[in-house]
N, C-alpha and C positions, 0 to 999 in steps of 0.2 A: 838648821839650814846655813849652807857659808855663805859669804854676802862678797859682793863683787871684791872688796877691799882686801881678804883674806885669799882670796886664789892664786897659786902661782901660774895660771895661763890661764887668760882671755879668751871670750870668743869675740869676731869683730864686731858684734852689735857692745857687747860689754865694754871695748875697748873703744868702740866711737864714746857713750858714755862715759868713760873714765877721761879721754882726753880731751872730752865737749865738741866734739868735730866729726864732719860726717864722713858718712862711709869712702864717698868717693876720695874726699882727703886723706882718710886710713891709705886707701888704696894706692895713691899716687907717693903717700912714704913709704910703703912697705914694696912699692918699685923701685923708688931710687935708691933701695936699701938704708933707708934713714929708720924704721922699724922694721927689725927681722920679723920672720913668721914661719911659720909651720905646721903640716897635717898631719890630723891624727883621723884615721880612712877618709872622710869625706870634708870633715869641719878642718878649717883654717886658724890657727889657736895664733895669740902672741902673748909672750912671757909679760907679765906686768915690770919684772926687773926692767926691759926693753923699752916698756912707757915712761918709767922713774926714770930713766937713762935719758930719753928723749926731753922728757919735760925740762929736766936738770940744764942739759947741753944749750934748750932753748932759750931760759931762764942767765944763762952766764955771755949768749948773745947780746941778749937785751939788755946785760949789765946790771940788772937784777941780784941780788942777795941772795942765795936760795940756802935751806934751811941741810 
């Protein structure tokens, strides 16, 4: 089985878990374009690159050291 960590696309419940944030916060970054997103027919996927991207950008905000 792949385990969330391994995927290269999220689904949004995956991704509220990955970035500990709920859905409607997904939702309101993946409006303002701060995470990209995309379908595949019906499901709404986002690249994990996108989250590491996010988190990173967050992290050098907050003047954080990030790895």
């Amino acid at each position: 089985m792949v385990t969330t960590t391994e995927r290269a696309a999220l689904s949004l419940s995956q991704a509220c878990v990955y970035l500990n944030a709920s859905r409607p916060t997904l939702y309101r970054l993946m409006n303002l374009g701060l995470i990209p997103s995309f379908h595949i027919g019906r499901r709404r996927l986002v690249l994990k690159e996108h989250l590491d991207r996010y988190i990173q950008e967050r992290l050098a905000v907050a003047g954080v050291a990030g790895g």
